[in-house]
C-alpha positions in Angstrom: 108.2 172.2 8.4 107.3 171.1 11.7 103.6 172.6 11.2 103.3 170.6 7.7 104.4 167.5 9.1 101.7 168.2 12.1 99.2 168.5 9.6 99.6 165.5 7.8 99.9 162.9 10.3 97.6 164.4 12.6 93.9 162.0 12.0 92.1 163.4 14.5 88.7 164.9 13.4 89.1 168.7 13.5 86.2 170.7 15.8 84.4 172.0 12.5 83.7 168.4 11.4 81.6 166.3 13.5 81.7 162.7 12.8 78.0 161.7 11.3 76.4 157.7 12.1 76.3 155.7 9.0 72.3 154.8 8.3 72.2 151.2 7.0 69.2 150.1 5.4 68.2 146.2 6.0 69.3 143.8 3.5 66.4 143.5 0.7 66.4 143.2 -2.9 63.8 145.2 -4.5 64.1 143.9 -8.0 64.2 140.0 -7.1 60.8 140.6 -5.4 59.3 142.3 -8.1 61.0 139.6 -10.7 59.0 137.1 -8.8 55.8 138.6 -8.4 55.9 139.3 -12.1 56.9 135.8 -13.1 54.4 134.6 -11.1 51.7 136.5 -12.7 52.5 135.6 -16.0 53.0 132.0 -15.4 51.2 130.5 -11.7 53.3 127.2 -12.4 56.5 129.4 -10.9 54.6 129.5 -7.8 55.4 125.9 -7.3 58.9 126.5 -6.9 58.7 128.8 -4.0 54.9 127.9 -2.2 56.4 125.6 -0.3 59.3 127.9 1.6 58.4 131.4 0.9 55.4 133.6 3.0 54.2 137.4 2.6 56.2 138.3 6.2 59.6 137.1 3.8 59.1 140.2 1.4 60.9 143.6 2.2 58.4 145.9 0.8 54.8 145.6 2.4 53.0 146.1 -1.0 54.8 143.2 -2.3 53.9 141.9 1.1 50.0 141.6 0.7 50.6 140.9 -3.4 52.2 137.7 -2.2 49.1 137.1 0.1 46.6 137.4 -2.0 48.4 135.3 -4.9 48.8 132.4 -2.5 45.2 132.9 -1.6 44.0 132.8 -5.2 46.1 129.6 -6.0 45.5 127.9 -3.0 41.6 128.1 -3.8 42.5 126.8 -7.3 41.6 130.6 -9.1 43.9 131.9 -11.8 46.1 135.3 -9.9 47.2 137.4 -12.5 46.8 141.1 -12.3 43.0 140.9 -14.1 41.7 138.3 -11.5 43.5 140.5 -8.9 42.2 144.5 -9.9 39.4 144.2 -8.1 41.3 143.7 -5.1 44.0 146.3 -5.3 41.5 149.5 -6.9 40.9 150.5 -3.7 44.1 149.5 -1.2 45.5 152.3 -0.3 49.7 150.6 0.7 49.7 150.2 -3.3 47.9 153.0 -4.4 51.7 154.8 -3.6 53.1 152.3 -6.0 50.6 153.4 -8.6 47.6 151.2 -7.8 45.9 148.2 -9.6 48.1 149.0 -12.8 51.5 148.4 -10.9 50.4 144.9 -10.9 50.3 145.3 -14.7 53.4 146.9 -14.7 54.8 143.9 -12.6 53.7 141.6 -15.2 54.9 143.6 -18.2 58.4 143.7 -17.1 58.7 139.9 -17.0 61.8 139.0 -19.1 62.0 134.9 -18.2 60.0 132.8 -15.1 62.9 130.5 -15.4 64.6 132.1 -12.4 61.9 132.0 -10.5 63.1 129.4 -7.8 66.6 131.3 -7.6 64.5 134.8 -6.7 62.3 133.3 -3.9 65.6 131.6 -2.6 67.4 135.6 -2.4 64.6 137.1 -0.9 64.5 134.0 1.5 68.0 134.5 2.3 67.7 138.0 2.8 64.6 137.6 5.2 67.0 135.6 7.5 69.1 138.3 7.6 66.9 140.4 8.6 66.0 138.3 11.3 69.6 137.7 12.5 69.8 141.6 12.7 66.5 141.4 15.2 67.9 138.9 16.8 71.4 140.7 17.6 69.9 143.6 18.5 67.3 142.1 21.0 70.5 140.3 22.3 71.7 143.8 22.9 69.5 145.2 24.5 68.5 142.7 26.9 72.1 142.4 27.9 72.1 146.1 28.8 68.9 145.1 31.1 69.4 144.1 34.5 66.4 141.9 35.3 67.0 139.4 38.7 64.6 137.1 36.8 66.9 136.8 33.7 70.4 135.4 34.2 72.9 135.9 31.4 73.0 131.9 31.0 69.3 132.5 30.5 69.8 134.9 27.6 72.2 132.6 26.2 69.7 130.1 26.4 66.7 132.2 24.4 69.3 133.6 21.8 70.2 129.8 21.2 66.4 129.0 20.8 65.9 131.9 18.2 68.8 130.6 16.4 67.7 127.6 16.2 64.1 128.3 15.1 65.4 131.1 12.7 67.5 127.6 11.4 64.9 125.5 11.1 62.7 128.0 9.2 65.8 128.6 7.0 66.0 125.1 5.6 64.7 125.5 1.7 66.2 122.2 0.8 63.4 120.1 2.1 60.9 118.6 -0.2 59.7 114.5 -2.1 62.6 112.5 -2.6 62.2 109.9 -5.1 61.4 106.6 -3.4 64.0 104.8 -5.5 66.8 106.7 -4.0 65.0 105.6 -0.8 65.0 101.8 -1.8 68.8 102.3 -2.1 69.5 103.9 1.3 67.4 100.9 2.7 69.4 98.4 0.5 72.8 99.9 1.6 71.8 99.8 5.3 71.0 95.7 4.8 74.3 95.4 3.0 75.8 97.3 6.3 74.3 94.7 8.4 74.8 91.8 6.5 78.8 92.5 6.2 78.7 93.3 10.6 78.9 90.0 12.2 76.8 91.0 14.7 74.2 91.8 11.9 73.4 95.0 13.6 72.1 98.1 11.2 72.6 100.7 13.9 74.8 101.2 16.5 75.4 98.4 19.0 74.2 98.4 22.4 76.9 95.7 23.5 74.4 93.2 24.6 73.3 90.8 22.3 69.5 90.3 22.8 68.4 93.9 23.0 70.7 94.4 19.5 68.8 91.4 17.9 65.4 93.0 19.2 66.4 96.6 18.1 68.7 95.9 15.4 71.2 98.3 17.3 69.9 102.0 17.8 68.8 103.7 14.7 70.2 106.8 13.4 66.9 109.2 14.1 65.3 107.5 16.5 64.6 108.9 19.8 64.8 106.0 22.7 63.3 106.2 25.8 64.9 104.6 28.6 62.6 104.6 31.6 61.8 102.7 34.9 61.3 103.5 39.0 64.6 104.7 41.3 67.2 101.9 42.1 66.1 99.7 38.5 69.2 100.8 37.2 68.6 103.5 34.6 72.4 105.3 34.6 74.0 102.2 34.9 72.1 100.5 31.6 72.5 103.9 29.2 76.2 103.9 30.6 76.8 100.3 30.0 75.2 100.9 26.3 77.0 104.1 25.7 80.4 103.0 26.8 79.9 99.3 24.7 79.3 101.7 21.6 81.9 103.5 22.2 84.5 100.6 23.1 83.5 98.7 19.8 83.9 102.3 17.7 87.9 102.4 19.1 88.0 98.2 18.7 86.4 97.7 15.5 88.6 101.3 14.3 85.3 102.8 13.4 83.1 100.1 11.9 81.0 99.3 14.7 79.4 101.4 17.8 80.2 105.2 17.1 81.3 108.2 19.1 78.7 109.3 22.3 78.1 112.1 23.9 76.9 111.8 27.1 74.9 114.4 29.0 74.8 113.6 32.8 72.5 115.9 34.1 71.8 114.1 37.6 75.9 112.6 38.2 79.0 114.4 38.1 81.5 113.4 35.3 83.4 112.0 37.9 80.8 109.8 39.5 80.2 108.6 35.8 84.2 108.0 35.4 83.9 105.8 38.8 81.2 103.7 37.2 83.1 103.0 33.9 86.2 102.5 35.9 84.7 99.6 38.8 83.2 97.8 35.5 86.3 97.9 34.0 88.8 97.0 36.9 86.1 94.9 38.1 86.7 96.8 41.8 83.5 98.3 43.5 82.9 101.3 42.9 82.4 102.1 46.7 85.9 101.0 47.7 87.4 103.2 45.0 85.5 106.2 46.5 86.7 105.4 50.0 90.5 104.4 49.1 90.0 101.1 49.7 92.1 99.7 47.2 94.9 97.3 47.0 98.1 98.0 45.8 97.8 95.1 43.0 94.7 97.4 41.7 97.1 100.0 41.1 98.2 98.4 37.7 95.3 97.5 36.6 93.7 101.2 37.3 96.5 102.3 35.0 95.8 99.8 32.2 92.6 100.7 32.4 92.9 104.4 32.6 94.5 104.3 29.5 92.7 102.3 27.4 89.4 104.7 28.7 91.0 107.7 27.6 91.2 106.0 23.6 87.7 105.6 23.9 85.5 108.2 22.2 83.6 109.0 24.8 82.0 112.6 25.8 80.7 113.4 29.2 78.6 117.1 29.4 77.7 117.1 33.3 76.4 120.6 33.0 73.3 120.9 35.5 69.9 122.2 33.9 70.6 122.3 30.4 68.0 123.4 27.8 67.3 121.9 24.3 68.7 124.4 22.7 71.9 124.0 25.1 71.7 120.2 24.2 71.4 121.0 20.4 74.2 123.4 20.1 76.8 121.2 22.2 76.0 118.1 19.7 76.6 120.2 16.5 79.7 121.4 18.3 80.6 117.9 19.1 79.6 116.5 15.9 81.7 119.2 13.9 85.0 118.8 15.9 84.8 114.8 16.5 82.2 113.4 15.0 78.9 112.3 16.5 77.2 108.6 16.4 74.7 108.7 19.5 73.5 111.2 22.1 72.2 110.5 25.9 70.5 112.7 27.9 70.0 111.1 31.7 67.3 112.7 32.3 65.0 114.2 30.0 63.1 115.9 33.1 66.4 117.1 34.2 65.9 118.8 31.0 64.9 123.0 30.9 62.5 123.8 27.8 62.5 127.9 26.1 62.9 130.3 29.4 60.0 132.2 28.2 57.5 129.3 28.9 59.8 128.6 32.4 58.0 125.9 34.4 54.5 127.4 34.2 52.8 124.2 32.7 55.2 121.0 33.6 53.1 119.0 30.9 53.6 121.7 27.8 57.6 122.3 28.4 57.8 117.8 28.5 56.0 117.9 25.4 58.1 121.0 23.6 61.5 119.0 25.4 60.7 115.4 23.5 59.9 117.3 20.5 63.2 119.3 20.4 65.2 116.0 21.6 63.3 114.2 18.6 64.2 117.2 16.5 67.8 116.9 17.3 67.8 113.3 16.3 66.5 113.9 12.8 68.7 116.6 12.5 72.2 115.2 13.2 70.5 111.7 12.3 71.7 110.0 15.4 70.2 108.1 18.2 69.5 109.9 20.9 68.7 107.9 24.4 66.8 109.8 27.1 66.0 108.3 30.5 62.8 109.1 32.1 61.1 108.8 35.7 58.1 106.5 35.9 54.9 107.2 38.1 54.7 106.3 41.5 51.5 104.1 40.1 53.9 101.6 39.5 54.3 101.0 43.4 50.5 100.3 43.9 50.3 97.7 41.8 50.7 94.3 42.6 52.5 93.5 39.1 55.7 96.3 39.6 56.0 95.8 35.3 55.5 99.1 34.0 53.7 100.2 31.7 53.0 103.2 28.9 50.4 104.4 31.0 52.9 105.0 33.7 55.4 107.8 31.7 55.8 110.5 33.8 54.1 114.0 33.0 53.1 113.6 29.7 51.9 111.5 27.2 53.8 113.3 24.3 57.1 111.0 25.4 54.9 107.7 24.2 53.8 109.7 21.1 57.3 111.2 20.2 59.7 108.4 21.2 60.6 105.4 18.2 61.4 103.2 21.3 60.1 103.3 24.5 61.7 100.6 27.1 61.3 99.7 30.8 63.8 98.1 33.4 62.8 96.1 36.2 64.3 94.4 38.4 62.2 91.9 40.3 65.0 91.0 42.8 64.7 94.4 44.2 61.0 94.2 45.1 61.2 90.4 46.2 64.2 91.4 48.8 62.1 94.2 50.6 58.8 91.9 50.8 60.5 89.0 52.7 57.5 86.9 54.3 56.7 87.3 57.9 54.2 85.3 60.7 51.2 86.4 59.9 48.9 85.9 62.9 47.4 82.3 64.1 49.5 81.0 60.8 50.5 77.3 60.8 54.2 76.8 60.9 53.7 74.5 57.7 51.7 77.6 55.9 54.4 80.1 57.0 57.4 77.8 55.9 55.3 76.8 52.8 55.4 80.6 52.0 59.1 81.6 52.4 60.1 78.5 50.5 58.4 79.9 47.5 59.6 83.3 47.9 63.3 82.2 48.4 63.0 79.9 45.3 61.5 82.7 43.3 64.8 85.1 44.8 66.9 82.8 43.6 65.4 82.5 40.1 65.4 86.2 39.8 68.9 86.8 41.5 71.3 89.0 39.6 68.7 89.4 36.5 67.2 92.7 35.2 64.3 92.6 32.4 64.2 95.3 30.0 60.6 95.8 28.1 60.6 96.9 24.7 56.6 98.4 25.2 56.9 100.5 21.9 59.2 99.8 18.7 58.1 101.7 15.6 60.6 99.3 13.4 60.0 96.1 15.0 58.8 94.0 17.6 57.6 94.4 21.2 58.5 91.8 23.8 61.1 91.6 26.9 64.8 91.0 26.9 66.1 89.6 30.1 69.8 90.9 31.3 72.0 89.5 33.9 73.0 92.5 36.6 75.4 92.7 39.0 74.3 95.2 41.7 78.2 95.6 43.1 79.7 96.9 39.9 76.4 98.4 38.4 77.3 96.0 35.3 74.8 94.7 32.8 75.3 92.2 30.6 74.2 89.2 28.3 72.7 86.2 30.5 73.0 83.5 28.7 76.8 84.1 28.5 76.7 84.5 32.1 74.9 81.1 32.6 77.7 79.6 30.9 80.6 81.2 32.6 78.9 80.2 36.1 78.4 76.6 34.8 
């Protein structure tokens, strides 16, 4: 009994039988790519429902590989492709002479029952290509893994298997195509409404400070925004004033106005950023908070405004060296689990493009990062604000105003951004040019000369200008700001004016 019961619980292979690996053939469908090679060569109308996604590397079968080609050859020329027009080039090929030669396009033909479905077979043999792929793809994953390359970190192959992903994505997307430019009337008739109902009459989402919203019209959904000037004009502290005022005015207006941000701080440490937010709001410099020079009647208000922070929807990524792809995947991360309204990216030369290209040609992997920054835009049809470095041509002018010309490392940032815009801040070049004796000058001339440049000081004190040089949607022109240099604070000047007065 003891034997029996051995024998059948016991699992274990016995020696004579020797566990065999399972061949599995790659996803195809045989019969949908010969349903849609047949339709289409009864009826070269069908062809419009799949020309515009589907390409001869899609098929499984390499005869039905080079059929493909040469029907999309025939059509495109504006020639009839049906297997008659298409003998002569088949007689002799030697892939389809296996099949049976020039008559299995006959035989393609023949077994045609309806070329209604021909949209639904191009999208299965679409779908079944990107399997494919996504197979490749896992096992190159593999196999590089099991490689131990010093060039190659493992964050690197993250990086390159996010890429693939994300270009196996993009070429997966079958839904594209005309939309009816009524539909589009609508969307741009609901957006009005949107802004006419906001009291602030803003269409996208607020940047907190009144001029540059009636400029812009908030920040568009789509739109990539460049944000660039020279060290010390206040870059960080303008996209973190306009991130934070969306997101304050998302949690005060419960949703209606500003949205959620994610923030992506490639140059500050979260916690740097945090100090920032935190001197604005307690209205302590950020400098004492760093070296514990605080008072204990701050305390409270550090509380109060600790927890009023933490309501905010407000997303810092502080990860160093980031590529696209990283960016991309984090905001359709964030945008699944708490929703996503506007992306910033300080800086965009912080930035890493595809590890293959590396840092090879500075110009190219700008280019390909404003492209796939742009992309991510469209995609999650948000704003996305990226800061950029200016030239050091700026500094040998005698006008310190930046221009387009003056983007650094490429001119693809002009071409790809919606909005390109500048800070300056004349105070800061006035206050290192201070007027000295020059020699064998009158005292009247020298005095005459500092007079002017104190007077223009004190007309440019505590006020930033921010250019709007490019604006697909709108006007150009400049927006002046009020600044204040000890809490790193921008705001509206006018309302300053009044609260000094």
């Amino acid at each position: 009994m003891s034997n029996q019961t051995s024998s059948l619980f016991d699992l274990r292979p016995s020696a004579a039988v020797k566990p065999t690996a399972e061949y599995r053939t790659p996803p195809n469908n045989e019969e949908a790519e010969q349903a849609l090679l047949g339709a289409i060569l009864v009826n070269n109308k069908a062809y419009e429902k799949v020309g515009e996604f589907l390409r001869p590397e899609h098929f499984y079968d390499p005869a039905h590989q080079r059929i493909f080609a040469a029907i999309t050859k025939m059509i495109d020329r504006g020639q009839i492709a049906n297997p008659v027009t298409l003998k002569s080039l088949f007689d002799n090929d030697p892939e389809l002479a296996v099949e049976g030669g020039s008559a299995y396009l006959a035989e393609l033909a023949a077994n045609v029952v309806t070329v209604v479905n021909a949209g639904d077979y191009g999208k299965t043999i679409h779908d079944l290509f990107i399997r494919r792929q996504l197979i490749e793809v896992g096992t190159d994953m593999v196999n590089e893994a099991y490689r131990h390359d010093l060039d190659i970190t493992a964050l690197d192959q993250i990086g390159e298997a996010e890429k693939q992903l994300f270009d196996l994505a993009s070429t997966g997307d079958v839904q594209g195509g005309f939309v009816a430019f009524g539909e589009s009337v609508k969307h741009a008739i609901a957006t009005a409404e949107v802004a006419f109902r906001r009291s602030s009459h803003v269409t996208g989402v607020t940047t907190g400070l009144i001029d540059i919203d009636r400029k812009l019209g908030g920040l568009h959904p789509s739109d990539l925004i460049i944000l660039a000037g020279r060290p010390s004009m206040g870059k960080t502290a303008l996209a973190t004033n306009i991130a934070f005022n969306a997101a304050k005015a998302h949690m005060r207006s419960s949703g209606q106005e500003g949205g959620v941000v994610g923030f992506f701080s490639l140059e500050m440490s979260a916690e740097q950023l945090a100090t920032r937010i935190l001197a604005d709001e307690v209205q302590v410099p950020g400098d004492k908070i760093r070296r514990g020079e605080i008072r204990d009647t701050d305390f409270p208000k550090f509380v109060q405004a600790s927890q009023d922070l933490a309501r905010c929807p407000f997303y810092v990524d502080d990860t160093p060296a980031l590529s696209v792809a990283a960016v991309r995947t984090r905001c359709r991360r964030l945008k699944r689990t708490s929703g996503l309204s506007m992306v910033v990216v300080d800086y965009l030369q912080l930035l890493r493009g595809s590890s293959s290209r590396g840092s090879e040609n500075r110009v190219q992997e700008i280019s390909e990062i404003t492209r796939g920054l742009k992309a991510i835009a469209k995609e999650l049809d948000v704003p996305v604000v990226a800061l950029s470095q200016l030239s050091r041509a700026v500094e040998l002018r005698e006008d310190k105003r930046p221009q387009l010309a003056d983007l650094r490392e490429s001119g693809s940032i002009e071409q790809d951004a919606d909005v390109v815009m500048f800070v300056f801040r004349e105070q800061y070049y006035l206050e290192r040019a201070e007027p000295s004796r020059r020699p064998d000058e009158s005292d009247d001339k020298f005095n005459d000369r500092y007079q002017r440049w104190q007077q223009r000081l004190g007309e440019v004190h505590n006020t930033a200008e921010v250019i709007i040089a490019k604006q697909r949607h709108g006007p150009i022109g400049t927006v002046r700001l009020y600044f204040d240099g000890q809490f790193t604070k921008f705001g509206d000047l006018d309302q300053h004016h009044q609260t000094d007065e």
